[in-house]
HTML snippet that shows the backbone in 3Dmol.js (N, CA, C, O; Angstrom):
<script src="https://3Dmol.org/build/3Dmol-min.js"></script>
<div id="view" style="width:600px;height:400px;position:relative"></div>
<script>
const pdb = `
ATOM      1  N   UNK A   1      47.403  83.382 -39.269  1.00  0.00           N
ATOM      2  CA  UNK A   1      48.819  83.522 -39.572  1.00  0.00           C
ATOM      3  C   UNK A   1      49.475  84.257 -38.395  1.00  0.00           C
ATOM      4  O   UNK A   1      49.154  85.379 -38.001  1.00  0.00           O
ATOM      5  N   UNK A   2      50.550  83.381 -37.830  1.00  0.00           N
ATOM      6  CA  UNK A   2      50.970  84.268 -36.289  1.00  0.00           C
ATOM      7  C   UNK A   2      52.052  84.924 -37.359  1.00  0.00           C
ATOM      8  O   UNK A   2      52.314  84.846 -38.560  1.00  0.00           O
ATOM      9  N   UNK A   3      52.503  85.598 -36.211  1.00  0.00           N
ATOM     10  CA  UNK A   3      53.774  86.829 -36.476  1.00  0.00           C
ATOM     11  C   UNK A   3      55.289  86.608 -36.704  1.00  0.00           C
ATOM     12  O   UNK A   3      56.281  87.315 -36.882  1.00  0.00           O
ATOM     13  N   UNK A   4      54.909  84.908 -36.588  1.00  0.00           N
ATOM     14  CA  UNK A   4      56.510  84.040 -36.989  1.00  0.00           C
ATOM     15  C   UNK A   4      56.000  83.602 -38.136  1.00  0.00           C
ATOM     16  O   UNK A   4      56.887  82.828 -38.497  1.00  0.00           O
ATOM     17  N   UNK A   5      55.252  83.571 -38.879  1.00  0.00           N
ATOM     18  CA  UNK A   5      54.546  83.006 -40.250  1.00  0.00           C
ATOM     19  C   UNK A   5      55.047  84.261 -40.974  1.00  0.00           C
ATOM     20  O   UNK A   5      55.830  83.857 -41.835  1.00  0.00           O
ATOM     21  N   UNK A   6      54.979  85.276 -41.011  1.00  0.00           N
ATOM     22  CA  UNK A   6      55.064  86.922 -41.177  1.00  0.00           C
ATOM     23  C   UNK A   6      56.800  86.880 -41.291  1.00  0.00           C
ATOM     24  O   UNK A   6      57.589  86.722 -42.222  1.00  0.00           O
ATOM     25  N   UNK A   7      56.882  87.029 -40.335  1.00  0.00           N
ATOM     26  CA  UNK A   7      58.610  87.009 -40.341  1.00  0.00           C
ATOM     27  C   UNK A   7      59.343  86.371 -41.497  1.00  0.00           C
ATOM     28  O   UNK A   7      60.181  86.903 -42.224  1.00  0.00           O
ATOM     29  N   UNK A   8      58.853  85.063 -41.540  1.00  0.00           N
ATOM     30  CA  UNK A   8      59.963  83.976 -42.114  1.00  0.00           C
ATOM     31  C   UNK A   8      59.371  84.500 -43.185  1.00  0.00           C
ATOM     32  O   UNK A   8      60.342  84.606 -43.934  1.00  0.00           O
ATOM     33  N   UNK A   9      57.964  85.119 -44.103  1.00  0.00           N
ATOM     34  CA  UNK A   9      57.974  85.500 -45.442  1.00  0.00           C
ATOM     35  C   UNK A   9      59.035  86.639 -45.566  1.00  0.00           C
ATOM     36  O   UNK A   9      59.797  86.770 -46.523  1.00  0.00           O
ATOM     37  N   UNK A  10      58.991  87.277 -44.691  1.00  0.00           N
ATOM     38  CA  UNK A  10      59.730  88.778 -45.069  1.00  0.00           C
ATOM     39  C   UNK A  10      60.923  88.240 -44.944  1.00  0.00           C
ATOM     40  O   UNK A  10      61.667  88.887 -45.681  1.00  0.00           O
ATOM     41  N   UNK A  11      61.742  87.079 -44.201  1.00  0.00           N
ATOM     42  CA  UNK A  11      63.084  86.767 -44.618  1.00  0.00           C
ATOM     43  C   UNK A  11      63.179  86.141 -45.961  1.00  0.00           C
ATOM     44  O   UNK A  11      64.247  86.373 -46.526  1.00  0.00           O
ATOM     45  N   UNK A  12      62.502  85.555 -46.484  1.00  0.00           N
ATOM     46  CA  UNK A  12      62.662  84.824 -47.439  1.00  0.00           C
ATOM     47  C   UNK A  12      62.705  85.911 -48.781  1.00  0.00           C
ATOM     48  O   UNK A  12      63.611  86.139 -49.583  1.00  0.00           O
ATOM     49  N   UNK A  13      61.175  86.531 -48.645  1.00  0.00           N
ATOM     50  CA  UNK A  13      61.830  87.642 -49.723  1.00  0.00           C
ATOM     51  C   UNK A  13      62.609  88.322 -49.668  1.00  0.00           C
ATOM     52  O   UNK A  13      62.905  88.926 -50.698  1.00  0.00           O
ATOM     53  N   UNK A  14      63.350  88.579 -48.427  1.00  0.00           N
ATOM     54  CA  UNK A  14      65.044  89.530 -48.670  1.00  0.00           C
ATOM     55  C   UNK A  14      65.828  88.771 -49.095  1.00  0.00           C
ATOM     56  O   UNK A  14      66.581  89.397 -49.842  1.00  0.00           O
ATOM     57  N   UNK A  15      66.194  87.346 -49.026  1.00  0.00           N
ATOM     58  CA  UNK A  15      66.790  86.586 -49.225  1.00  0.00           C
ATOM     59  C   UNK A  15      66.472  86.253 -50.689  1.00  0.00           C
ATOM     60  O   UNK A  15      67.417  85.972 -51.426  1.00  0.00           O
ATOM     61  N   UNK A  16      65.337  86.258 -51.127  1.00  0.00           N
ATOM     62  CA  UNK A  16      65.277  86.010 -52.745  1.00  0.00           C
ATOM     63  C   UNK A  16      65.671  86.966 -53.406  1.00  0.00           C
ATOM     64  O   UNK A  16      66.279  86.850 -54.469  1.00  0.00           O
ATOM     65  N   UNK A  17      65.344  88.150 -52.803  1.00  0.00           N
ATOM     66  CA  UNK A  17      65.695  89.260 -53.621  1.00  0.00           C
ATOM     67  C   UNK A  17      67.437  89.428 -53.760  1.00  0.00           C
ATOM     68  O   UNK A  17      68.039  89.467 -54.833  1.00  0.00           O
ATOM     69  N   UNK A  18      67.993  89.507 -52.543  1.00  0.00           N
ATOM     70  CA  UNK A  18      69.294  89.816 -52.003  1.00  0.00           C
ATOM     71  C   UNK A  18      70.078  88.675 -53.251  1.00  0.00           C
ATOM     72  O   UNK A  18      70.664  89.214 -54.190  1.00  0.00           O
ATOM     73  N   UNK A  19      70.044  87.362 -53.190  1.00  0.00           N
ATOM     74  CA  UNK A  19      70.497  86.735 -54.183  1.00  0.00           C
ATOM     75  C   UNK A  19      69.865  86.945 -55.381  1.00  0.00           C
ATOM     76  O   UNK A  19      70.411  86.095 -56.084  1.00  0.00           O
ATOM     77  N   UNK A  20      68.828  87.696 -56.296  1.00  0.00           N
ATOM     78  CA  UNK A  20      68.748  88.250 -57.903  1.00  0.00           C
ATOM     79  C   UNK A  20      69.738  89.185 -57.880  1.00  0.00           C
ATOM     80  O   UNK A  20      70.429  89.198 -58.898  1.00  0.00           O
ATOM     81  N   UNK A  21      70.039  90.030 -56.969  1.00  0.00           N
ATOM     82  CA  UNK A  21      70.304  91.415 -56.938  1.00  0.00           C
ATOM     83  C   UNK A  21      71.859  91.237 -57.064  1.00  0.00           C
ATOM     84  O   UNK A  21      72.312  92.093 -57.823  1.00  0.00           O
ATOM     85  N   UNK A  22      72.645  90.548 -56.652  1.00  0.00           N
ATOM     86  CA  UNK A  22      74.057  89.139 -56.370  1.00  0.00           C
ATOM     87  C   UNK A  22      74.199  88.752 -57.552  1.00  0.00           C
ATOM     88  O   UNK A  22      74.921  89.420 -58.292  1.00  0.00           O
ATOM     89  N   UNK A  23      73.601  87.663 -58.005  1.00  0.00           N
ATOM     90  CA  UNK A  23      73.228  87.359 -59.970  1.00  0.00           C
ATOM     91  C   UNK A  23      73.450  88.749 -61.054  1.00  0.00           C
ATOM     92  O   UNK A  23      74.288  89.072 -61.896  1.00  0.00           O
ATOM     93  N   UNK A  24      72.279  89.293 -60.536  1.00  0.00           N
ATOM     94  CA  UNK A  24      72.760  90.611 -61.766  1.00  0.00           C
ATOM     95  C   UNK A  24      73.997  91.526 -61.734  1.00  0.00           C
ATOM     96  O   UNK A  24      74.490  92.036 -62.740  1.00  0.00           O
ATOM     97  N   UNK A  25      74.541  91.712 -60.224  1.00  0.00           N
ATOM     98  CA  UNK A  25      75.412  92.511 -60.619  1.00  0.00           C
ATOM     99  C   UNK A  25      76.938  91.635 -60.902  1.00  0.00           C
ATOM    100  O   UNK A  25      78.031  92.156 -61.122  1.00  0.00           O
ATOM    101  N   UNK A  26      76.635  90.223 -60.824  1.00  0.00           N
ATOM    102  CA  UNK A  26      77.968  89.935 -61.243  1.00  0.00           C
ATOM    103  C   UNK A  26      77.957  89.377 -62.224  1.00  0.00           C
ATOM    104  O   UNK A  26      79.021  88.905 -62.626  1.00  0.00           O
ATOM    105  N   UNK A  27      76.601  89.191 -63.090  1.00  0.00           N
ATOM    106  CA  UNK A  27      76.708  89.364 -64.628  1.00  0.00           C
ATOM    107  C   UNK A  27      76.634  90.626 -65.222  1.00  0.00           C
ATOM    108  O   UNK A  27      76.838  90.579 -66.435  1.00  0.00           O
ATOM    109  N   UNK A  28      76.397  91.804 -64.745  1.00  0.00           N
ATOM    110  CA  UNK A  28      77.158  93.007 -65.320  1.00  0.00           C
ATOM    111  C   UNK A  28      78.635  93.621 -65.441  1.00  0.00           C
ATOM    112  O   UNK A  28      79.164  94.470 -66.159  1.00  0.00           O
ATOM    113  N   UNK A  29      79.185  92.503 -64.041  1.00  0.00           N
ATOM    114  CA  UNK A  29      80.547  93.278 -63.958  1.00  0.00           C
ATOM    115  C   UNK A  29      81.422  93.317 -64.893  1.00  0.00           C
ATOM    116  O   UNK A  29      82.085  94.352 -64.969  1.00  0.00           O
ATOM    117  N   UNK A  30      81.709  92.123 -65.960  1.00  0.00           N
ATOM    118  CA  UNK A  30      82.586  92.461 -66.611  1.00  0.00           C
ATOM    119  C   UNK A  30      82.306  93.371 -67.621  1.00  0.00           C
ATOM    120  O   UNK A  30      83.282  93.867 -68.184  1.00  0.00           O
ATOM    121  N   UNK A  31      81.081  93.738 -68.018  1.00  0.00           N
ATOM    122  CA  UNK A  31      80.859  94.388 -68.902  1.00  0.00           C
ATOM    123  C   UNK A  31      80.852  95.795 -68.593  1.00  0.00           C
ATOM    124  O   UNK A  31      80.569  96.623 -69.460  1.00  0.00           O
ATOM    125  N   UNK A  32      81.232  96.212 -67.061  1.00  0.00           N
ATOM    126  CA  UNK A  32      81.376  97.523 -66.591  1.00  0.00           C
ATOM    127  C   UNK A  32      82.887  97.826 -66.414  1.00  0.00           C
ATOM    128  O   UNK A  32      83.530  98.876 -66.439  1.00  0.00           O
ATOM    129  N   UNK A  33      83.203  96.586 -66.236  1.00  0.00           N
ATOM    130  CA  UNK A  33      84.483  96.620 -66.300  1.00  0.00           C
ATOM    131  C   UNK A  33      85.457  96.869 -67.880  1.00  0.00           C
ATOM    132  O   UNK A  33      86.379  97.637 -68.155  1.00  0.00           O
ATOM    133  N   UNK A  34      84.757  95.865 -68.639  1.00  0.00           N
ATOM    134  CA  UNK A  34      85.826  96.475 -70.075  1.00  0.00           C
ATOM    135  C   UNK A  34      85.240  97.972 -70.119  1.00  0.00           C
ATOM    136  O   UNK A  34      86.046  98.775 -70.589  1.00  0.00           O
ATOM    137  N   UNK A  35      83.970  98.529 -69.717  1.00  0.00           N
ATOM    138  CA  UNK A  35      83.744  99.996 -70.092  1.00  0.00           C
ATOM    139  C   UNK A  35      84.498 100.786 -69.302  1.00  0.00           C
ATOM    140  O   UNK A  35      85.373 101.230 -70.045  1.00  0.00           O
ATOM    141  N   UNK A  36      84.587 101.031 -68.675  1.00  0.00           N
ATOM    142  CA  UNK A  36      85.717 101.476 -67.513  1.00  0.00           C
ATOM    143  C   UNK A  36      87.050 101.398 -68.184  1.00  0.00           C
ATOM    144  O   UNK A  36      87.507 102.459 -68.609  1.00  0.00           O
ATOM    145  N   UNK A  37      87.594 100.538 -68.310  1.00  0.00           N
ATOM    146  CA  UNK A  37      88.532 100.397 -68.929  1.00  0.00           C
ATOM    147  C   UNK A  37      88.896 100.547 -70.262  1.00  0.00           C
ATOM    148  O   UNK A  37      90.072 100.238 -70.456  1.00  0.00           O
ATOM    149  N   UNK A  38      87.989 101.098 -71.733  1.00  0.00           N
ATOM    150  CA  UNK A  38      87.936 101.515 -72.883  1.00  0.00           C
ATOM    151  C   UNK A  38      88.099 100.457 -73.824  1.00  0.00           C
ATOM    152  O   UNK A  38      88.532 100.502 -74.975  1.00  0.00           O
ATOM    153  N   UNK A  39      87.481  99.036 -72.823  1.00  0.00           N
ATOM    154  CA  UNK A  39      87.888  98.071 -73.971  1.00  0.00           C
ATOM    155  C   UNK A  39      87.750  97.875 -75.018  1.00  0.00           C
ATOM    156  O   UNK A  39      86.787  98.533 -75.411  1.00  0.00           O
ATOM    157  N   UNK A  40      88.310  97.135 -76.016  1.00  0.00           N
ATOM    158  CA  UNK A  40      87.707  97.615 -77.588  1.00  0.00           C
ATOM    159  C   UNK A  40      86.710  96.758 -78.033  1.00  0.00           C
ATOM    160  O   UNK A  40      86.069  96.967 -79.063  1.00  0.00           O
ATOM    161  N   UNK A  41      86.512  95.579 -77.133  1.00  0.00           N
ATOM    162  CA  UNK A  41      85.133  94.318 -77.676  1.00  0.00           C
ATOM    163  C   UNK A  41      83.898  94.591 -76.438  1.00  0.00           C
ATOM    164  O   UNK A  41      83.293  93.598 -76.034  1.00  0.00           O
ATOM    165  N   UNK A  42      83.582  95.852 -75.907  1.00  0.00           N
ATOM    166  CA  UNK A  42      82.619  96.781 -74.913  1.00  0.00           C
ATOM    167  C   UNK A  42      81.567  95.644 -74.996  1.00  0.00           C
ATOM    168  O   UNK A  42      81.336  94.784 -74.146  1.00  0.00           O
ATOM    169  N   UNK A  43      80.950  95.836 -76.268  1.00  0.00           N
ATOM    170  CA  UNK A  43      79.745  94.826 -76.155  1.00  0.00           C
ATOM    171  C   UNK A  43      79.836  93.237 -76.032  1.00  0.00           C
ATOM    172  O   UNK A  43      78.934  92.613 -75.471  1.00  0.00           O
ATOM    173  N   UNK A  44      81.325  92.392 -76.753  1.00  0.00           N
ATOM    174  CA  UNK A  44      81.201  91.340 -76.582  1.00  0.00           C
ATOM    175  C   UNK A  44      81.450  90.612 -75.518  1.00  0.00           C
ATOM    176  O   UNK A  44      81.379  89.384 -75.541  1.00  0.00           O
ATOM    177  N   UNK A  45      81.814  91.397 -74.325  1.00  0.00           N
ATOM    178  CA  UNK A  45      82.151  91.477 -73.196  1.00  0.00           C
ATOM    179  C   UNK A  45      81.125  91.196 -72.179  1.00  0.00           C
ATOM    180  O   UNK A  45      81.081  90.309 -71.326  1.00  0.00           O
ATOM    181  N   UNK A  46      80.028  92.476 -72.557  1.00  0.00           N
ATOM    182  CA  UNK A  46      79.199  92.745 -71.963  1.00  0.00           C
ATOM    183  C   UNK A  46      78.042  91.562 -71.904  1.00  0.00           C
ATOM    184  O   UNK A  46      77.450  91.152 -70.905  1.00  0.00           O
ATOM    185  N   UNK A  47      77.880  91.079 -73.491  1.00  0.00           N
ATOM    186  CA  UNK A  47      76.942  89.930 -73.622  1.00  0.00           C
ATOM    187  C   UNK A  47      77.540  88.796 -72.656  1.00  0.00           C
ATOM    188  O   UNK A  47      77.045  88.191 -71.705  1.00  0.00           O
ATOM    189  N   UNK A  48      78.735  88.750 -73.243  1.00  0.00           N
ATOM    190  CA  UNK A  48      79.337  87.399 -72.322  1.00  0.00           C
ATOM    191  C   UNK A  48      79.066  86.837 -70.853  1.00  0.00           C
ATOM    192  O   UNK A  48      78.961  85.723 -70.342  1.00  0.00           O
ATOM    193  N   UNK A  49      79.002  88.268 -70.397  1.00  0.00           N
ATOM    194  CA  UNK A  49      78.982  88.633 -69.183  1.00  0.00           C
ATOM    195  C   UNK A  49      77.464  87.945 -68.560  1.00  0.00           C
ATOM    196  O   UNK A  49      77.374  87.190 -67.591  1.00  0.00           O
ATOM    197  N   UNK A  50      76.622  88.324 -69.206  1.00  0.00           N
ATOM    198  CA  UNK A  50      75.151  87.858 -68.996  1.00  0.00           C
ATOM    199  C   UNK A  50      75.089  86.487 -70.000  1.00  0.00           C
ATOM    200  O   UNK A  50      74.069  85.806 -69.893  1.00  0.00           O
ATOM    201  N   UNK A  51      75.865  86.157 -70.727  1.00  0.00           N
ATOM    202  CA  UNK A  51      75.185  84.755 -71.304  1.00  0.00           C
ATOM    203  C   UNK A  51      75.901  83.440 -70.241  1.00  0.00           C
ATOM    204  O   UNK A  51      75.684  82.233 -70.345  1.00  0.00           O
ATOM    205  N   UNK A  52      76.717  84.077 -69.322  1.00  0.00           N
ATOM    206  CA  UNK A  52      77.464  83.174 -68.439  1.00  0.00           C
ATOM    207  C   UNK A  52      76.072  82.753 -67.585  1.00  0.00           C
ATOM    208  O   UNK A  52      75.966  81.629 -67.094  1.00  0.00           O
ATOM    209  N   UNK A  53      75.083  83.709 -67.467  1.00  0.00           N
ATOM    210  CA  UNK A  53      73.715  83.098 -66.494  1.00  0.00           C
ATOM    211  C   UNK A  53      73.344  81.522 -66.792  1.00  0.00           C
ATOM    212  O   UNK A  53      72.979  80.720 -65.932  1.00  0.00           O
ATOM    213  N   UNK A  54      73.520  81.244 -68.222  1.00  0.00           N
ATOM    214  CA  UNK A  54      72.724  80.306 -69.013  1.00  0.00           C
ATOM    215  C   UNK A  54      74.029  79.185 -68.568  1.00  0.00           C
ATOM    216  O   UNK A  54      73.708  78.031 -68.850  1.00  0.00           O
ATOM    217  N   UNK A  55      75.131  79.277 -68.067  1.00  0.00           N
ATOM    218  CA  UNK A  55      76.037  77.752 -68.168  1.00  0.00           C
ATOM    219  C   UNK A  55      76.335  77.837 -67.001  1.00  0.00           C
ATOM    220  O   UNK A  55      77.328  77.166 -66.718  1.00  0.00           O
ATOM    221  N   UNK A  56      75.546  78.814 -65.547  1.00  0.00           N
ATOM    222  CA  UNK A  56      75.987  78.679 -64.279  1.00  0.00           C
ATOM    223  C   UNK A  56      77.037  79.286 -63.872  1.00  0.00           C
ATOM    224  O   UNK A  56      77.647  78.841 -62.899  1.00  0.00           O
ATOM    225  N   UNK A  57      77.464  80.431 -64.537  1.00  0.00           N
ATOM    226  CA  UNK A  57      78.754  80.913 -64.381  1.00  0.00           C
ATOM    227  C   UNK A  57      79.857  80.616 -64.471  1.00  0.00           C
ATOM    228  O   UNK A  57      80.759  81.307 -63.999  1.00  0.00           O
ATOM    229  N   UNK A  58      80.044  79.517 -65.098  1.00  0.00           N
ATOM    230  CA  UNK A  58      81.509  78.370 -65.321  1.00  0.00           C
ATOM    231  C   UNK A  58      82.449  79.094 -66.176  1.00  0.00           C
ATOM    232  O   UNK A  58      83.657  78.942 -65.998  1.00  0.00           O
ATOM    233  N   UNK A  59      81.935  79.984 -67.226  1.00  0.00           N
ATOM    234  CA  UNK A  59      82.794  80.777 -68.128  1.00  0.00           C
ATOM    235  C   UNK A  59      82.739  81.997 -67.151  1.00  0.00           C
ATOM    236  O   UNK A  59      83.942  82.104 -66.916  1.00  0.00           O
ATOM    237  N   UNK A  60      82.151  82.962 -66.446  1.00  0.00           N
ATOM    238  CA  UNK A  60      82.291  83.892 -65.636  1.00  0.00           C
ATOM    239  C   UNK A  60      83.495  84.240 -65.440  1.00  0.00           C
ATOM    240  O   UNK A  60      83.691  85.447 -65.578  1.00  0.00           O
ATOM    241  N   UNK A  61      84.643  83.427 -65.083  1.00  0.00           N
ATOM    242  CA  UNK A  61      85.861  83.702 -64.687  1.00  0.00           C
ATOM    243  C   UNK A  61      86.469  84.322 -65.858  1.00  0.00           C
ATOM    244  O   UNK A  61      86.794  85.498 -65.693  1.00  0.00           O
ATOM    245  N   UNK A  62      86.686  83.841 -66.936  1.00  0.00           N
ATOM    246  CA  UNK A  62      87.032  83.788 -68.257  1.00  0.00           C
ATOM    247  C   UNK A  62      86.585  85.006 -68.791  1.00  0.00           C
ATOM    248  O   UNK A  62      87.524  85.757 -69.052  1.00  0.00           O
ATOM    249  N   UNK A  63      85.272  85.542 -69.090  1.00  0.00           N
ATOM    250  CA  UNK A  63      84.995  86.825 -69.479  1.00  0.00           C
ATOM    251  C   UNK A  63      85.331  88.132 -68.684  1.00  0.00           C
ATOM    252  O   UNK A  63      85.397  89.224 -69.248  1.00  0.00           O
ATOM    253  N   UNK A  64      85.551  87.949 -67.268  1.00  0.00           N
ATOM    254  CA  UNK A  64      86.196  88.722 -66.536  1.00  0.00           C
ATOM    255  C   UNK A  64      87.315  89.456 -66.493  1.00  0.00           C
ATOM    256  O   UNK A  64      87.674  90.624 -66.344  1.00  0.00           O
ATOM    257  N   UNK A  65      87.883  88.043 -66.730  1.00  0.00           N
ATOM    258  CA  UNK A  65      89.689  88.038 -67.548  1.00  0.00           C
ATOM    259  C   UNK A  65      89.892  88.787 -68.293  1.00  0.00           C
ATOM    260  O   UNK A  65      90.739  89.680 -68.290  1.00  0.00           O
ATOM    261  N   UNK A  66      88.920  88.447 -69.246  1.00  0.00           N
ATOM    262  CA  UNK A  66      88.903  89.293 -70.533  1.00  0.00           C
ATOM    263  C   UNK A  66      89.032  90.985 -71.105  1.00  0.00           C
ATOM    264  O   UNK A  66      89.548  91.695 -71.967  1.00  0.00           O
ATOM    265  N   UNK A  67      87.736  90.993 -69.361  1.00  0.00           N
ATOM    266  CA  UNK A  67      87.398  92.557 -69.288  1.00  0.00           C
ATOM    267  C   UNK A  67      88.743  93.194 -69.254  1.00  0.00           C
ATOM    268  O   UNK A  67      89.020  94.201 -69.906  1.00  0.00           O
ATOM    269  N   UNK A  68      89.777  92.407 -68.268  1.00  0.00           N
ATOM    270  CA  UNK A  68      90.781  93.355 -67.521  1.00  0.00           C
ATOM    271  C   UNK A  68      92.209  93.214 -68.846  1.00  0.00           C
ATOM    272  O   UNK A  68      93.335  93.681 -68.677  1.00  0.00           O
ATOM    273  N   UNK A  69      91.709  92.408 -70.178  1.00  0.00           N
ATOM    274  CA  UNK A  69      93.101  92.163 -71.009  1.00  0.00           C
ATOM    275  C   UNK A  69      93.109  93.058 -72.013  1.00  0.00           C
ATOM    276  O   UNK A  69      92.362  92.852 -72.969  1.00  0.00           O
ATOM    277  N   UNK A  70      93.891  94.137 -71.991  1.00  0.00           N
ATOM    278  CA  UNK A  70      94.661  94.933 -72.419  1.00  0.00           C
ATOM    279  C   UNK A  70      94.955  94.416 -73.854  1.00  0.00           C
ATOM    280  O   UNK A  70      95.806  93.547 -74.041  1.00  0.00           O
ATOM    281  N   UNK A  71      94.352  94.877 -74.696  1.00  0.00           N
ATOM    282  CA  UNK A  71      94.524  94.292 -76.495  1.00  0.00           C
ATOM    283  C   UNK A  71      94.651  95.596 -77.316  1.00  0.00           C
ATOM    284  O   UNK A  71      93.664  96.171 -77.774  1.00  0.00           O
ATOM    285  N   UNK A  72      95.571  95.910 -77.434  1.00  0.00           N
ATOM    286  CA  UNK A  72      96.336  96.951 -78.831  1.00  0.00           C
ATOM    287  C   UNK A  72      95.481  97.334 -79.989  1.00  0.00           C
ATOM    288  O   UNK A  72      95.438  96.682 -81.032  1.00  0.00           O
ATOM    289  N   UNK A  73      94.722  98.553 -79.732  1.00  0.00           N
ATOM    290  CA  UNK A  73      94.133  98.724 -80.809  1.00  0.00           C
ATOM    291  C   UNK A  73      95.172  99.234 -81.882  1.00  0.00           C
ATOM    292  O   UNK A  73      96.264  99.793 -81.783  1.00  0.00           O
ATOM    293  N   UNK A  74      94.245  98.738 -83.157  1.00  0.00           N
ATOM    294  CA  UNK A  74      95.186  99.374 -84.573  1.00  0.00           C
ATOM    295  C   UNK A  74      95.867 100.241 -84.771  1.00  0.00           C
ATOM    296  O   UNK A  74      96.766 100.159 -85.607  1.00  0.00           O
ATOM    297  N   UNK A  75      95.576 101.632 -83.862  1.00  0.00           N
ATOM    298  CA  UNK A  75      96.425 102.911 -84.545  1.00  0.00           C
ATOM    299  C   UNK A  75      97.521 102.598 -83.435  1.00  0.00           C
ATOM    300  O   UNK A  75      98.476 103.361 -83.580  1.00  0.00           O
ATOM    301  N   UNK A  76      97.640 101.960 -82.667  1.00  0.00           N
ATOM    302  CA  UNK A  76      98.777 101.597 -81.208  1.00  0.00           C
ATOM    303  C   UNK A  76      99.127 100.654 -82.235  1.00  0.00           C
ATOM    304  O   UNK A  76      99.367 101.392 -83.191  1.00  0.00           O
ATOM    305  N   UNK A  77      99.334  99.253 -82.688  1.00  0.00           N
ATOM    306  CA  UNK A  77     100.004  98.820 -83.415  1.00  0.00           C
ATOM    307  C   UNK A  77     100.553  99.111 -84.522  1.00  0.00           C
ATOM    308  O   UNK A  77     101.399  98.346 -84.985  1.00  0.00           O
ATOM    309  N   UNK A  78     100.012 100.857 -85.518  1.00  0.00           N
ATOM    310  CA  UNK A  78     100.945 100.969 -86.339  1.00  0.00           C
ATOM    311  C   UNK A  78     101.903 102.089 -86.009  1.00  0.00           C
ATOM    312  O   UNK A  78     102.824 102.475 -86.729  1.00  0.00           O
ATOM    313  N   UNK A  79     101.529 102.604 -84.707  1.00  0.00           N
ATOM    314  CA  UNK A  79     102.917 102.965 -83.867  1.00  0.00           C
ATOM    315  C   UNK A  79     103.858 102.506 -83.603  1.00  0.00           C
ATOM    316  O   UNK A  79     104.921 103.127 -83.596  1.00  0.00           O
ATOM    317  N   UNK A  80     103.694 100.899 -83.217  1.00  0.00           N
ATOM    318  CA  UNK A  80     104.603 100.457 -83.007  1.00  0.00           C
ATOM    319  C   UNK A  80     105.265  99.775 -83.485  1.00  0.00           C
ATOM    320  O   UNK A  80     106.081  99.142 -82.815  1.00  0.00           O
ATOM    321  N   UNK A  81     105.165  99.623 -84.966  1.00  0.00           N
ATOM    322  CA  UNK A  81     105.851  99.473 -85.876  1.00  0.00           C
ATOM    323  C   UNK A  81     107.258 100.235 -86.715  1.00  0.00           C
ATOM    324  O   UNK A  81     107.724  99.719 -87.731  1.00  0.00           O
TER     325      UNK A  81
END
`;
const viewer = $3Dmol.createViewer("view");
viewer.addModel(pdb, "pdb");
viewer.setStyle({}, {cartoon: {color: "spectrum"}});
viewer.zoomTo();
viewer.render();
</script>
């Protein structure tokens, strides 16, 4: 095994790794994101966030959205009544 056989493994595993590491944190984000933000569906957010792995990220955008939408909890709506 020469020392360019060597190389191209050690690129490849940075490169495999570097993209899991890419995957996970942008199926955590929205779910760090509604926490951050005090959202009131924290967990359904959070799942969403990681069940987007399973359809390729096509909903990804959508739960993101979600993280950042501002929804009126109950004792704020009977204020504002």
């Amino acid at each position: 095994m020469s020392i360019v056989d060597v190389f191209a493994w050690i690129v490849l595993i940075v490169l495999v790794a570097s993209t899991v590491a890419v995957i996970v944190f942008l199926a955590m984000l929205p779910g760090m994101v509604a926490k951050r933000r005090n959202h009131p569906w924290i967990a359904a957010v959070t799942v969403g966030g990681w069940v987007t792995l399973f359809f390729g990220f096509a909903f990804w955008p959508l739960v993101l959205i979600w993280a950042y939408v501002d929804v009126p909890r109950a004792a704020n709506a009977e204020k504002a009544q």
